[in-house]
Structures are given as structure tokens and as C-alpha cells.
TORVEX-449641 format. One record per atom (N, C-alpha, C): x, y, z. Coordinates in steps of 0.1 Angstrom, whole numbers, plus 5000, padded with zeros to 4 digits. Each point is the difference from the previous one (the first is absolute). Example, Ala and Ser with C-alpha at 12.3 -4.5 7.8 and 13.67 -1.06 7.14 Angstrom:
513249435078
499150125000
500950125000
499650114993
500950115000
499250115008
//
This chain:
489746914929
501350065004
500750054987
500550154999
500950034990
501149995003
501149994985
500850005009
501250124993
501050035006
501150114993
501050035001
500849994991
501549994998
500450135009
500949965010
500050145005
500950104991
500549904990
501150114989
498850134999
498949944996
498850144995
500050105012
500149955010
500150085013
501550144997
501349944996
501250085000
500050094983
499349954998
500050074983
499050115001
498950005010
499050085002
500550155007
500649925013
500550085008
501450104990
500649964998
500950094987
499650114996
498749944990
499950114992
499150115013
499849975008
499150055009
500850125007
501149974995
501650105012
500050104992
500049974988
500550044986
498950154996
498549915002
498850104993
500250105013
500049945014
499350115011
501250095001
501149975000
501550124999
499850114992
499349954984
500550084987
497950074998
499150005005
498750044996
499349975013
499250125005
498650035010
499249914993
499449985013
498649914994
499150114992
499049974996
498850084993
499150115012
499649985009
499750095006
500550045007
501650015004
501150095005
500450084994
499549974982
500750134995
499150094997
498549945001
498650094999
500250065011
500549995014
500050065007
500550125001
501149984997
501350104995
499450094993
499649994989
499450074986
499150105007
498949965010
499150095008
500650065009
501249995004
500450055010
500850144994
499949994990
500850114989
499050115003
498949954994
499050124999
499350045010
500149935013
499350045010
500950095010
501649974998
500750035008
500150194998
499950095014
499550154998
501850065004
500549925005
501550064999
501050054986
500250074998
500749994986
501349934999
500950025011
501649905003
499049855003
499249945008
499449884998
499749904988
499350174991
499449914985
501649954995
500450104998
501249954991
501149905004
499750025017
500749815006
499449904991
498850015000
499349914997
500349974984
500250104996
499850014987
501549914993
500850035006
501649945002
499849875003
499049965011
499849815001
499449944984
499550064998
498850004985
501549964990
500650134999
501049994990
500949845004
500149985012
501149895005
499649914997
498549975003
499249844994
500549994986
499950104988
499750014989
501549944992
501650085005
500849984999
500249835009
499649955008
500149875006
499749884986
498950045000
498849914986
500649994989
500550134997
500849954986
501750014997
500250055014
501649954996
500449835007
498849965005
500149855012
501050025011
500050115005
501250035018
498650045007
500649935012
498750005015
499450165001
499150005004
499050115005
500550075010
501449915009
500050035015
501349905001
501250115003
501649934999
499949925010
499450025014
499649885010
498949924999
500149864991
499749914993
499249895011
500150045010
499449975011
500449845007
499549965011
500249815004
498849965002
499849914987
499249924993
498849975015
499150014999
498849955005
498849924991
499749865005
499549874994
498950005006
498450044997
498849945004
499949874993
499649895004
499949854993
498350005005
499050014992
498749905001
499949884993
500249895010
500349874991
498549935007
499649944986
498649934999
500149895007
499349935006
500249915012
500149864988
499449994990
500549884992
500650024989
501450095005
501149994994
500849915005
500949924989
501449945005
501050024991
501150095008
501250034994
501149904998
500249974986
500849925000
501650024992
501049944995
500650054995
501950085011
499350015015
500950055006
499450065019
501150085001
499250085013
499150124994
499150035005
499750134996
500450135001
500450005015
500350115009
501450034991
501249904994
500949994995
500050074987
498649974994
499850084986
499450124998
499450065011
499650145004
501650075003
500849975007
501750084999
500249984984
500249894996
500649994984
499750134996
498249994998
499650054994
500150194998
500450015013
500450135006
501750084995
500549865000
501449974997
500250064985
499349924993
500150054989
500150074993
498550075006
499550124998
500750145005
500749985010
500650124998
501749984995
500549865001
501350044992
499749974986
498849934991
500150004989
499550184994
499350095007
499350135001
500650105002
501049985004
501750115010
499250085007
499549895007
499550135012
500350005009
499950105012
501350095006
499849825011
501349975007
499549915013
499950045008
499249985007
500350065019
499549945013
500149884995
500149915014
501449965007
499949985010
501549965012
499049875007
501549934994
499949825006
499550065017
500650095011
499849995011
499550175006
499549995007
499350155001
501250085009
501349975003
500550065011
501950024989
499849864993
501449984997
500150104987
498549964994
499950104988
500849964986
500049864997
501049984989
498249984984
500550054989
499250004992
499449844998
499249944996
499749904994
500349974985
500150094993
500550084985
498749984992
499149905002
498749974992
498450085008
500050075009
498750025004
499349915009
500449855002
499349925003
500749985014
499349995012
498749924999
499150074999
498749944996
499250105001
499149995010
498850075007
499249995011
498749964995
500149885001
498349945000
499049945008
499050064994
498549975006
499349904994
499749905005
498949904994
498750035005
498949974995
498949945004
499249874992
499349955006
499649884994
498550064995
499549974990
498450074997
499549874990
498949995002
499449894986
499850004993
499749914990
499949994984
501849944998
500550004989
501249944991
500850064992
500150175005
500750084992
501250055007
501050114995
500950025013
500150174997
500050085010
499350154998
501750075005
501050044992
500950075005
500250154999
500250045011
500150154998
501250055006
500850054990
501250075007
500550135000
500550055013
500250155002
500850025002
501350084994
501350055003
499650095008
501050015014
499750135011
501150025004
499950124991
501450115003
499650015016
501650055006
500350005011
499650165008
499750124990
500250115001
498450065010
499449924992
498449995005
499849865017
500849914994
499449905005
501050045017
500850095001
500750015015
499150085003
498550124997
499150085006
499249925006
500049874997
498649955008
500349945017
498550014999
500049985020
499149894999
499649985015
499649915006
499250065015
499149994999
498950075009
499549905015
500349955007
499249915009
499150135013
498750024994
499250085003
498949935013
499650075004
498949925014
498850034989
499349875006
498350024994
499450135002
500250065012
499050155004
500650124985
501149974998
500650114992
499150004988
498949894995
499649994988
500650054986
498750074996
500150014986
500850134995
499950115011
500850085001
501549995002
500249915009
501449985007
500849914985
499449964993
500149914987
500550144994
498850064994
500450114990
501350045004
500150095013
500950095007
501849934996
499649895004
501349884996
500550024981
499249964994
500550044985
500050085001
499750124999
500750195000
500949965002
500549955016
501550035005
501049924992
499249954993
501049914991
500650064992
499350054989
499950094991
500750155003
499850045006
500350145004
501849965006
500549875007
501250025004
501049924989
499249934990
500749964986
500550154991
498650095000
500350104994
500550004985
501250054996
500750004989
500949854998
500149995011
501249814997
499349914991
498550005000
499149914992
499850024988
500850104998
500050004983
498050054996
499750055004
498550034996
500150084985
498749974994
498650025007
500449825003
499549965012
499849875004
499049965004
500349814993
498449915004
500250005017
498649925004
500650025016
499549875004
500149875001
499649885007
500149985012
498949955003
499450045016
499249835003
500349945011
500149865005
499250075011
498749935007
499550065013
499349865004
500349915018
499949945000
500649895000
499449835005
500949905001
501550005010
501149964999
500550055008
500850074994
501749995009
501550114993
500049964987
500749885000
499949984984
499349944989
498350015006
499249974988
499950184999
499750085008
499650134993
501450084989
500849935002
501150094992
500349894985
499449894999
499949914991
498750064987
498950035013
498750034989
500650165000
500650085004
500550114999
501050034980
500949895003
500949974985
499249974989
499149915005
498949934990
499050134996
499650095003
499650154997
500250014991
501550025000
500450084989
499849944982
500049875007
499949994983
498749974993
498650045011
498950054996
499850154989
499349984987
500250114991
499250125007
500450085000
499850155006
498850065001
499649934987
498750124998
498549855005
500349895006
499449915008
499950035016
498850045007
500050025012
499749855005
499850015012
499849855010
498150034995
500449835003
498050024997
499249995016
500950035012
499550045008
499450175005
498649994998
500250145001
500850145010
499849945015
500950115006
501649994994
500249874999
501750034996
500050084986
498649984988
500650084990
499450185003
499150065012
500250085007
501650065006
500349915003
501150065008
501050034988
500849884988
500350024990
499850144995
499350054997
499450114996
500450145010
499849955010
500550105011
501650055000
500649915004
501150005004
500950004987
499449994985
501050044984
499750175002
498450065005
500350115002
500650105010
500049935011
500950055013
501250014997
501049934994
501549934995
500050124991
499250014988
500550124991
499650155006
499350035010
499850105005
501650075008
500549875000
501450055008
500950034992
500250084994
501050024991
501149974994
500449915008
501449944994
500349974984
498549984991
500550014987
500849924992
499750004989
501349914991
501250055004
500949855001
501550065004
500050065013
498850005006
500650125015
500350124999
499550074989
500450134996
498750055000
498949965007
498950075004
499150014988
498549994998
498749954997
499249915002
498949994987
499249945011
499449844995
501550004995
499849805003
501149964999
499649945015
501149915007
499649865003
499050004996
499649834999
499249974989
499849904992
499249964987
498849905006
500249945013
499349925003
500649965011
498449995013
500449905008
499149885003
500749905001
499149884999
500249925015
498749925004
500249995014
499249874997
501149875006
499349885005
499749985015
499049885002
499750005015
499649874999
500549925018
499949864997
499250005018
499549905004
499850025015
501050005008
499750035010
500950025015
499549995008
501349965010
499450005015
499650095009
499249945011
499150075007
501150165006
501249965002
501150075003
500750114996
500049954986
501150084990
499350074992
500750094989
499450084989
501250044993
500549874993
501750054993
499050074987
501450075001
500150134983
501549964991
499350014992
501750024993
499850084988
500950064996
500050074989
501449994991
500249954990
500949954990
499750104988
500850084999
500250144991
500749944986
499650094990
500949924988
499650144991
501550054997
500250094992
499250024981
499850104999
499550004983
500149894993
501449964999
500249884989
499449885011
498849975000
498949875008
500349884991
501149944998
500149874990
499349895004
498949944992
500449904999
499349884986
500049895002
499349934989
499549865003
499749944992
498849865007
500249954989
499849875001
500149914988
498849845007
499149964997
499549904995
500149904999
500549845002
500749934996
498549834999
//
């Protein structure tokens, strides 16, 4: 049994608010970089060319990549012979969140109530996901998700006959009715399977797969491939001002299902794709 101060838990998560606000991961911004030279629009390249400059100015003046700073999302892989000690955990995952964006000045934008709408002033709470996995380590990965991207996504409850097509057909309509609101060129996270809300769970969990990694199933990294070229075939373009990339990547999980169903989901996330992991 290990064991761990959950303080290491709220000190992690901090700087985790801090790095994914203010810097792309490493192959988000390789992404970018080829999307420069590949892109045949000339108003396109130079959108593009303007995110390029935005990262650059982000990095070295330390202000976010993306004024909507997003509400904190918590993957937890906790090693099954872990014991947290020291406090609650769930308690030090908000701290940690807490911190991180009032010690960071980063923008807030959570509401204590979804209707009343009063601010929280800190960002917290935040939305977490656990899973339990083995060994004695603790695997955190967290994704700020702006709101701008994250109101395009759907939710697909498709009949089994519709298959693989009726699948495809579903992400397009996703895509194509997000349009410009998604802030593109955009990643595209795609949940297929399981039920409502395991497909829109492995749908979020997508996204913070690195881009230039397909599924190691081969038709899904078929379809992957398909459907990044289908998406930029549609012109919508960096910014929505038309060329020919509108998505950098789409990534597609799949879990079983019932004899019944064939849920889809698709969970959209604009250019700035944050996020970061920490180890513990």
C-alpha cells in the first residue's frame, strides 16, 4: 500500500490550471504549425497564422491562450493500492482548482446554480471523473473546456441497423451545425457506444488523447482518418472564414453496447484543446 498526502494532490492540480491556461500541449502546437503550411486558403493561412502569433505572445507574456479559461475538468486514475491520506480528496481536487485559477487570475466562470446564475468567484467546483486502475501511482489529467466549443456537442441515440454509416452521418451533423461557434480549426471527440452517459464520458476523455495518436483499433483508426478528411472537405476553415481545415483531429472511443442501442456522442473542443497530466 502507498500512501499520499492529498496536499500533493492540490499542489499538482494548481500548477496544472496554471500550465494548461498559459501553453498547448506539444503536439497541439505541431499541429497548428502543419496546419500553416498545409492550409490552401490564403484568409485561412493567416487565421492560422494569428493563433501561431497568440500562443507565442501567451508563452512569454504568461496571459491565457483563450480569455474563456474554461470549467475545470478532473480525469483521476487512482492505483487500486493507493491510500489517500492527510484529508478528503475530492476536497483537494476543488483546492486545487481553487487556487489555481485565483492564484493565476484566471477569468471565473462557474455559477453556484445553473438557473440562479450567481458566480462561485473561484472556478470551482470542478467536474470529476475517477477511475480505479492498478499498480500504486495516481494518473491526473486535466482539461479546461471552454464553453464556446463545448455548447456544439450532441448526443446521438442511433438504432443498431443505422451502423457505421449512420455513425459517420451523425459526426458530420455535428460538425457542420457547430460550424464557426467552435472556434475551429477543431479537435473533434467522438464517444460510440456503452450507454447515454458512458458514450459522452469516453467522448470528453477523446479529447485529451494527443492528436497525431490514432486508436489502435484498426477500423476506428480507418474511420479517424475518414472523417478528419470529410470535416476539412467542408469548408468552414479556420475561424469559419472558409478553408481547408476545420478540424486537426478526430479521435474516436468505443466501449460495448447493448443488443438495442448505438449511442454517439460527439464533444467538440475548439483550437485552444487544453490540457495537462501530472503523475503522482
Amino acid at each position: 500500500m502507498r500512501r499520499i498526502d492529498v496536499s500533493l494532490v492540490t499542489d499538482a492540480l494548481k500548477e496544472m490550471c496554471i500550465e494548461a491556461n498559459h501553453f498547448l500541449t506539444a503536439d497541439m502546437k505541431c499541429a497548428l504549425e502543419q496546419a500553416v503550411s498545409a492550409e490552401e486558403a490564403p484568409l485561412g493561412r493567416q487565421i492560422l497564422e494569428q493563433l501561431q502569433d497568440n500562443l507565442r505572445i501567451a508563452a512569454e507574456d504568461m496571459i491565457p491562450i483563450c480569455q474563456d479559461t474554461g470549467m475545470a475538468v478532473v480525469f483521476a486514475e487512482i492505483g487500486q493500492e493507493v491510500h489517500f491520506e492527510g484529508g478528503s480528496l475530492e476536497d483537494a481536487i476543488h483546492e486545487g482548482v481553487r487556487r489555481g485559477y485565483v492564484d493565476g487570475f484566471l477569468r471565473k466562470s462557474v455559477v453556484k446554480d445553473p438557473l440562479i446564475r450567481e458566480n462561485t468567484g473561484d472556478n470551482t467546483p470542478a467536474v470529476i471523473h475517477y477511475e480505479i486502475v492498478p499498480g500504486d501511482q495516481v494518473k491526473l489529467t486535466l482539461a479546461p473546456k471552454g464553453f464556446g466549443s463545448e455548447n456544439m456537442s450532441r448526443v446521438f441515440m442511433l438504432k443498431p441497423a443505422d451502423g457505421i454509416e449512420g455513425v459517420k452521418n451523425a459526426i458530420m451533423t455535428a460538425v457542420r451545425d457547430a460550424g464557426p461557434n467552435a472556434c475551429p480549426p477543431m479537435v473533434v471527440g467522438v464517444g460510440i457506444g456503452g450507454t447515454f452517459e458512458k458514450c459522452t464520458l469516453m467522448a470528453k476523455k477523446a479529447l485529451t488523447r494527443p492528436v497525431n495518436e490514432h486508436s489502435a483499433i484498426p477500423y476506428v483508426r480507418e474511420m479517424e482518418q475518414e472523417l478528419l478528411e470529410r470535416i476539412n472537405r467542408t469548408g468552414i476553415g479556420p475561424g469559419g472564414l472558409g478553408g481547408t481545415t476545420t478540424a486537426l483531429a478526430v479521435n474516436i472511443n468505443t466501449y460495448p453496447t447493448h443488443i438495442a442501442g448505438l449511442p454517439v456522442a460527439v464533444n467538440i473542443c475548439c483550437h485552444v484543446n487544453r490540457h495537462a497530466v501530472r503523475v503522482l
